[in-house]
VEXNU-490002 format. One line per 4 residues: number of its first residue (from 1); their letters; for each residue x, y, z of N, C-alpha, C, CB. Coordinates in steps of 0.001 Angstrom, whole numbers, plus 500000, padded with zeros to 6 digits. Glycine has a CB too. Layout:
% residues N
NUM	A	X:Y:Z:X:Y:Z:X:Y:Z:X:Y:Z; ...;
This chain:
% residues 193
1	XXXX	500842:498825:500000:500000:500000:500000:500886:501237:500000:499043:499999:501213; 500609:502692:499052:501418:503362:498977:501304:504545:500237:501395:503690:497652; 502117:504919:500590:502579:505765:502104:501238:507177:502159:504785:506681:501893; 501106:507325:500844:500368:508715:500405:498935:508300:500560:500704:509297:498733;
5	XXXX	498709:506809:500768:497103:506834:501028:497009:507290:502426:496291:505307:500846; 497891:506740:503423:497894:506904:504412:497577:508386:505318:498834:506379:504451; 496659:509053:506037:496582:509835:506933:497588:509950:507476:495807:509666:507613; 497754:511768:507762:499150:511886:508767:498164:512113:510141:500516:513525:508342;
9	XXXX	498706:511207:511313:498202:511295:512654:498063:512484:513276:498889:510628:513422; 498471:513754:512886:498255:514813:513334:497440:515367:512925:498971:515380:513376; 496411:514691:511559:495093:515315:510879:493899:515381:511673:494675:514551:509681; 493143:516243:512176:492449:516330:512725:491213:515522:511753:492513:517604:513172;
13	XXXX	490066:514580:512544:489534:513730:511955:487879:513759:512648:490460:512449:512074; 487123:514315:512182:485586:514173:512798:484477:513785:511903:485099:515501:513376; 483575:513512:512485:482443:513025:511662:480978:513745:512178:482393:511315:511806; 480195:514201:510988:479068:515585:511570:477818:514442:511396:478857:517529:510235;
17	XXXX	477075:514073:512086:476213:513553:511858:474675:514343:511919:476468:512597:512559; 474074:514003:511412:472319:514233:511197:471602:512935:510849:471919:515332:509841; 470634:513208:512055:469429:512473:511984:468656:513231:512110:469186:511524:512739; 467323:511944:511358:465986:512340:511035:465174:511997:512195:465463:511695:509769;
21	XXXX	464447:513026:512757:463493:512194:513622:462322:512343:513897:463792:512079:514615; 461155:512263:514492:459898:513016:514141:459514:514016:514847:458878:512308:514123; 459861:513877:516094:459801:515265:516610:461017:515586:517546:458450:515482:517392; 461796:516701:517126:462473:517275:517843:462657:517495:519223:462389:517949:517478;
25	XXXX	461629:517698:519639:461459:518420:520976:461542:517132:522072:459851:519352:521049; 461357:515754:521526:461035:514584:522336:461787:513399:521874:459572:514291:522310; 463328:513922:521135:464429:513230:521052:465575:513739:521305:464512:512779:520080; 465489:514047:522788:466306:514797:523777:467465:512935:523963:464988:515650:525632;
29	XXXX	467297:511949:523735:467883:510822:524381:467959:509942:522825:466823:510097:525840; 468736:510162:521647:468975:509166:520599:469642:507996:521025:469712:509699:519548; 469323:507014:519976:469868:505679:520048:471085:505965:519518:469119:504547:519337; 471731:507083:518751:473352:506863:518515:473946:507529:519527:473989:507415:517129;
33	XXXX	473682:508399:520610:474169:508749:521337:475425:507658:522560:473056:509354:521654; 475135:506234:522439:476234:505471:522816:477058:505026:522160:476023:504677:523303; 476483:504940:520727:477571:504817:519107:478758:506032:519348:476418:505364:517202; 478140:507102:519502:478811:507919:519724:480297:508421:520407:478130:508186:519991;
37	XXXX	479532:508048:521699:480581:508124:522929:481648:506590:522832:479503:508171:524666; 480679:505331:521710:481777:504764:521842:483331:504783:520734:481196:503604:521990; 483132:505811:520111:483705:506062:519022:484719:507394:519538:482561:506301:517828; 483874:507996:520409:484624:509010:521759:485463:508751:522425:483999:509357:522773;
41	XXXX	485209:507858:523034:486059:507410:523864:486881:506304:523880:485568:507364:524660; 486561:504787:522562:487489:503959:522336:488016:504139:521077:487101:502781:522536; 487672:504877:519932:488606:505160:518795:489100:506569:518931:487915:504960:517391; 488612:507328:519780:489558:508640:519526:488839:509503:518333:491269:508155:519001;
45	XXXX	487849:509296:517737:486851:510062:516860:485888:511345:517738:485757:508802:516203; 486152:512206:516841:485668:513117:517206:484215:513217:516658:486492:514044:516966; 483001:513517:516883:481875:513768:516718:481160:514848:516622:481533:513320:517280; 480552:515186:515996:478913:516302:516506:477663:515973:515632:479129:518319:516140;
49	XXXX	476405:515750:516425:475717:515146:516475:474518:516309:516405:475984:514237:517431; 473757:516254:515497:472569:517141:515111:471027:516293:514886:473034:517912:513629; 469650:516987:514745:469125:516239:514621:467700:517020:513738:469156:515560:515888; 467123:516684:513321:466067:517969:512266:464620:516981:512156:466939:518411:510036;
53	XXXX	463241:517069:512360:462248:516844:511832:461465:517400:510978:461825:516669:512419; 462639:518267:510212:461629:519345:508913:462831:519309:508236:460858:521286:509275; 462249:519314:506787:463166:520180:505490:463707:521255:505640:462505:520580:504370; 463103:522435:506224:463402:523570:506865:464680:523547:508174:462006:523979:507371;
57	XXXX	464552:522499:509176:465727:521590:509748:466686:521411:509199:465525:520475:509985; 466630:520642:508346:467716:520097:507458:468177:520968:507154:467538:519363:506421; 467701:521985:506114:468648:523266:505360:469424:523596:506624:467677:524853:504644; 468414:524332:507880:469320:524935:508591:470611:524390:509374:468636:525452:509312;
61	XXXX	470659:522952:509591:471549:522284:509500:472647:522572:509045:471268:521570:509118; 472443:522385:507213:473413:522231:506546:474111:523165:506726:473240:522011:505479; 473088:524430:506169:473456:525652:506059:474836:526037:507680:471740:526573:506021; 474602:525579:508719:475239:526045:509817:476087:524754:509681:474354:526415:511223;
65	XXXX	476218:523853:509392:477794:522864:508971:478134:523863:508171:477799:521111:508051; 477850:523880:506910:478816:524752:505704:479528:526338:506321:477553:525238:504155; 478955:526896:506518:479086:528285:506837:479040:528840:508190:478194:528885:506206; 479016:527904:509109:479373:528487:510692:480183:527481:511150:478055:528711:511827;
69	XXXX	480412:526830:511077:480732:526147:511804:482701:526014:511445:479650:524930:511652; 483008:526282:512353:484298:527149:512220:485090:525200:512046:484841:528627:514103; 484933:524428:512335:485523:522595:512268:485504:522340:511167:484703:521312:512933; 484264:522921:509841:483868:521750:508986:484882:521164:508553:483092:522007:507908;
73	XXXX	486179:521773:507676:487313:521534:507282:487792:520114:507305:488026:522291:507919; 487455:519792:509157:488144:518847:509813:487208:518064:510123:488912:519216:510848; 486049:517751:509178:484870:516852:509151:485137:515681:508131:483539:517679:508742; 485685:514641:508173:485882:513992:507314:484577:513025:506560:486898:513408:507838;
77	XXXX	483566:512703:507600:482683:512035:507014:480823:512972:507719:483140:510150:507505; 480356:513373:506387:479012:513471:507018:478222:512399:506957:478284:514444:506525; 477454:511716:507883:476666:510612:508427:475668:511481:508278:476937:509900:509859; 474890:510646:507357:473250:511086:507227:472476:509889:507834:472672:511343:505482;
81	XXXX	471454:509831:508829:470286:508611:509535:468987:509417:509306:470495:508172:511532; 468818:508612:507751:467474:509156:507472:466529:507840:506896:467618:510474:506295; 465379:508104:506599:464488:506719:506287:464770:507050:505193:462886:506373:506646; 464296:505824:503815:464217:506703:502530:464976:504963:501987:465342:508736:502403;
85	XXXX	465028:505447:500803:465622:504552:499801:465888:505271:498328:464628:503301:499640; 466492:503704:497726:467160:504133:496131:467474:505748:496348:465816:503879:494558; 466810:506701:495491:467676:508451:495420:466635:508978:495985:468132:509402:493746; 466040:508628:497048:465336:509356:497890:465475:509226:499642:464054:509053:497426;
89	XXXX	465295:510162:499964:465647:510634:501350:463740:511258:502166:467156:512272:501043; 463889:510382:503450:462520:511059:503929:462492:511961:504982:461594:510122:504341; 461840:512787:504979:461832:514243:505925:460796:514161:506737:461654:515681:505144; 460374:513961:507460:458635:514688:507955:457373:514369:506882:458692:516726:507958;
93	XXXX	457859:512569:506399:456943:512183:505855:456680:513029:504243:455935:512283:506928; 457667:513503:503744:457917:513859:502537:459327:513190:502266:457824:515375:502387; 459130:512902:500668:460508:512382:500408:461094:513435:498911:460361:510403:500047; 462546:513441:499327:463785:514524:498844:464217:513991:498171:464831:515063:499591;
97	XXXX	465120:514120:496798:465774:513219:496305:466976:513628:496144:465294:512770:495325; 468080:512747:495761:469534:513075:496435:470351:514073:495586:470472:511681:496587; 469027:514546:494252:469509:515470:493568:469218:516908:494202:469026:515280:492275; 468348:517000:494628:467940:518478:495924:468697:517994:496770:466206:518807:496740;
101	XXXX	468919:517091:497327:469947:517076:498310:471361:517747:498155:470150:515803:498539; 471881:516993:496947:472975:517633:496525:473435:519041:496435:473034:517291:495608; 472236:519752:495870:472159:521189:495605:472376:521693:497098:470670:521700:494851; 471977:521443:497871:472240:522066:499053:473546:521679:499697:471184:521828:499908;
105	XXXX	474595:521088:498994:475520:520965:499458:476611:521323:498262:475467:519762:500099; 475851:522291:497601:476855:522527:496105:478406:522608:496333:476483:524103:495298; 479051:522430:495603:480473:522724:495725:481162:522620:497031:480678:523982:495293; 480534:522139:498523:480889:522500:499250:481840:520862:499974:479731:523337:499811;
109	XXXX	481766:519745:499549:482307:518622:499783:483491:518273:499764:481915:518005:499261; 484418:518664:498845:485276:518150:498682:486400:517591:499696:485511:518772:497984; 486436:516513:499171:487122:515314:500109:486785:514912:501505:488449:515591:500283; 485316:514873:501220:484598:514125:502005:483819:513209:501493:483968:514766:502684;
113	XXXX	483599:512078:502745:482724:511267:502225:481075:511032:503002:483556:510038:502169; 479955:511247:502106:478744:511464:502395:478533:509829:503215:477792:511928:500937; 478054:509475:503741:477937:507908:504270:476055:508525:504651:479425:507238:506124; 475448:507160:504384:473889:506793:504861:474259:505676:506094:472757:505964:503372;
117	XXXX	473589:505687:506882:473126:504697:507841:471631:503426:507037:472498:505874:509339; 472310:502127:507552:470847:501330:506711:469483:501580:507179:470848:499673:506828; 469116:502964:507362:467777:503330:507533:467332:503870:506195:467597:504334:508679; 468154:504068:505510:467669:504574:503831:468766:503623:503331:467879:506591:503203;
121	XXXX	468242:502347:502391:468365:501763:501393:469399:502804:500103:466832:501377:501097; 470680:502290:500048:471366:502997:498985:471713:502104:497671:472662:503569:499593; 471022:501879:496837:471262:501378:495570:470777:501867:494208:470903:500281:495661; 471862:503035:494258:471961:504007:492814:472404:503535:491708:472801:505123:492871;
125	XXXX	471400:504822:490762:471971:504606:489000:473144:505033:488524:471163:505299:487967; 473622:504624:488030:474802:505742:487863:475116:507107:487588:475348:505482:487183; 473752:507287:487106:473972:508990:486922:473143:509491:487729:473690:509702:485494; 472569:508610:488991:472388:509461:490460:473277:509646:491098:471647:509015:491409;
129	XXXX	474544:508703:490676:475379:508809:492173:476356:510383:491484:476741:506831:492691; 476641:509799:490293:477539:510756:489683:477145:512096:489573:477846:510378:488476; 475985:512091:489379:475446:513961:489330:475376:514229:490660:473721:514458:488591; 475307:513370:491912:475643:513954:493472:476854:514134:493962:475176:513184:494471;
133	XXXX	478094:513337:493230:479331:513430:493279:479901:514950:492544:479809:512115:492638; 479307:515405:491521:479369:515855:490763:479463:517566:490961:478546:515234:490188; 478068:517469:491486:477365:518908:492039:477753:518808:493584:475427:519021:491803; 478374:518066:494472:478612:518350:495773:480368:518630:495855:477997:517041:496719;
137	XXXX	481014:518056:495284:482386:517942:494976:482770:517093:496208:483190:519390:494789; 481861:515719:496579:482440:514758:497699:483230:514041:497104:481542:513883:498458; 483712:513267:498027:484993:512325:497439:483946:510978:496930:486469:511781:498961; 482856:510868:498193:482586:509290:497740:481007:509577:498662:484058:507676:498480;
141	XXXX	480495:508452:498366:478627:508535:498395:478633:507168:498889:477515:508782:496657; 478382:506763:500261:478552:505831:500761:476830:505086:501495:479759:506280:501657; 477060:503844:501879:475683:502985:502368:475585:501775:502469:474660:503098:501670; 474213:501330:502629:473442:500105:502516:472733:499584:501802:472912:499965:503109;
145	XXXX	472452:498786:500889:471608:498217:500165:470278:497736:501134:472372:497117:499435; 470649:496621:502017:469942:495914:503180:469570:496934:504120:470818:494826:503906; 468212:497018:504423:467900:497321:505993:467657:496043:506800:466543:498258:506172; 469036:495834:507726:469084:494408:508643:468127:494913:509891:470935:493872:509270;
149	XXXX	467751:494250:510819:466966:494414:511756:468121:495354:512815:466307:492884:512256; 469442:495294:512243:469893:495991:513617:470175:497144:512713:471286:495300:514697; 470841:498498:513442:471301:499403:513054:472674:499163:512518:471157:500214:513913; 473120:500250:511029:474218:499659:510963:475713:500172:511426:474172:499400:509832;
153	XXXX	475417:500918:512593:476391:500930:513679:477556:500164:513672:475829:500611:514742; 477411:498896:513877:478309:497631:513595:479335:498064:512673:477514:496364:512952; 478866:498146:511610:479943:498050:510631:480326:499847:510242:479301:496999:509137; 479542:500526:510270:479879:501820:510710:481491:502411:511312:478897:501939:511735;
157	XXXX	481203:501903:512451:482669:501781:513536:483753:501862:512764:482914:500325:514423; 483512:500409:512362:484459:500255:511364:485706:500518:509905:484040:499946:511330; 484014:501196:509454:484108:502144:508102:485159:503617:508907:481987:502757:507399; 484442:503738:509550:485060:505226:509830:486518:504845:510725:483784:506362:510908;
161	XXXX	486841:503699:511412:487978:503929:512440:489105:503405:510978:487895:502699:514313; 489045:502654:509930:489719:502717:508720:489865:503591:507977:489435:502091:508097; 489081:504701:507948:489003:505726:507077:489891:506855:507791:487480:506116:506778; 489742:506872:508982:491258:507562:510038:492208:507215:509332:491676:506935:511707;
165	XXXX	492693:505981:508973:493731:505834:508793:494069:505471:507017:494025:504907:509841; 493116:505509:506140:493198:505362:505056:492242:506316:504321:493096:504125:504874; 493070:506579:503567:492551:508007:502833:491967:507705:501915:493464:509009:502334; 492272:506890:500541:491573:506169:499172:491045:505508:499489:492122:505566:498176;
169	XXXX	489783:506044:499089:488529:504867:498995:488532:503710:498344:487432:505300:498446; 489662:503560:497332:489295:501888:496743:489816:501434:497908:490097:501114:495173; 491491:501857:498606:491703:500808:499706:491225:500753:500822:492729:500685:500027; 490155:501555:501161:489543:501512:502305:488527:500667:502007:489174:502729:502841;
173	XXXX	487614:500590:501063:486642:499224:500697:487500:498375:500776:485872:499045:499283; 488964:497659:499865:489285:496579:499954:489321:496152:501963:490691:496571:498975; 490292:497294:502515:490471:496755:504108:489262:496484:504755:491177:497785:505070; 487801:497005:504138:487054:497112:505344:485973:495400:504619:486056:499173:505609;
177	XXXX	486347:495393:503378:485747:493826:502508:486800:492645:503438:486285:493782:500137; 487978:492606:503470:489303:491977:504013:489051:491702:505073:490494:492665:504052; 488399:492315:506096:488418:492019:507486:486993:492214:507984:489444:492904:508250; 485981:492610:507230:484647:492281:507627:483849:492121:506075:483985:493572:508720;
181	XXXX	483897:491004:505948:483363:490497:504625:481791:490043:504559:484240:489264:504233; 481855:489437:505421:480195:488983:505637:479278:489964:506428:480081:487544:506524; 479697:491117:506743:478958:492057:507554:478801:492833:506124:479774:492863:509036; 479653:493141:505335:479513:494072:504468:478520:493257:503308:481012:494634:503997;
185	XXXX	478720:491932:502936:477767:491175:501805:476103:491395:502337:478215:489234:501732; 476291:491024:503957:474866:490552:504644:474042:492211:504602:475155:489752:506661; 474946:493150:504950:474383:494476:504457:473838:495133:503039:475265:495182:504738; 475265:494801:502274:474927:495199:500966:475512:496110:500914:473737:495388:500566;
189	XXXX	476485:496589:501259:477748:497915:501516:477630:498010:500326:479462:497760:502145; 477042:499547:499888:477816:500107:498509:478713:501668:498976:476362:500513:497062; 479683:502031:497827:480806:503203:498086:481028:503495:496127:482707:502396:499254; 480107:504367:496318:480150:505079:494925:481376:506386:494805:478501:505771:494675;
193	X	482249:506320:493832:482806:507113:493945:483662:507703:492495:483370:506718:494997;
């Protein structure tokens, strides 16, 4: 493996997450909130954790990742936990598609990687993934095919405590196929890029 895929350990490394949930006001206590802390406190990942039950949410979200938020830089992966499938995303019981999605993240990606949680089904056309790659300037458009009965946390961990340390996405699929193979088949891991 060449030295240049490799992360230098002094790169600051976080992950911005958003979830979907239905009401705001009465998801004071999420289920990733121990995903979280365990990624806090046994990989050394840094976190921030948001949460929106409106479209109007979401923008303002984004809008305050992109443009306030003095870290983004040092955001390596945004984690989206939304319901939804194929190029659609669900909000408050409306569904978005990952081409409005995109737009709201115009130009602003680069060399990051978008990741879904298996609560939205990811199995794109090619010129969905590519016109979101395209118009966001991310590195890579990441997911699940499978929604398994558990969250996909599990293999999550994973994805991201390799991605610390490996920068190219082909060799970060090969390491994370290499050493969790049947978590990634039984899911349906896709990494469009």
């Amino acid at each position: 493996m060449d030295v240049s895929t490799y992360r230098n350990e002094e790169d600051d490394y976080k992950i911005f997450c958003l979830e979907g949930v239905k009401d705001i006001d009465e998801n004071s206590n999420s289920d990733l909130f121990p995903f979280f802390e365990h990624l806090a406190l046994n990989k050394g990942i840094t976190n921030m954790y948001k949460s929106c039950d409106s479209f109007e949410g979401f923008e303002e979200s984004i809008s305050n990742l992109l443009y306030s938020d003095r870290n983004f830089k040092d955001y390596k992966i945004i984690y989206l936990v939304f319901n939804g499938q194929d190029e659609n995303i669900e909000i408050d019981g409306y569904f978005y598609s990952l081409e409005e999605i995109a737009e709201l993240f115009q130009g602003k990606l680069t060399d990051k990687i978008i990741h879904f949680a298996n609560t939205k089904s990811l199995n794109l056309e090619d010129d969905t993934f590519q016109y979101f790659l395209d118009v966001t300037g991310a590195k890579a458009l990441s997911g699940y095919v499978h929604s398994v009965p558990i969250l996909s946390t599990i293999l999550d961990q994973h994805l991201f405590d390799i991605y610390r340390e490996i920068d190219d996405v082909i060799e970060l699929v090969e390491e994370l196929f290499e050493k969790y193979a049947d978590l990634c088949l039984k899911m349906g891991f896709r990494l469009y890029y």
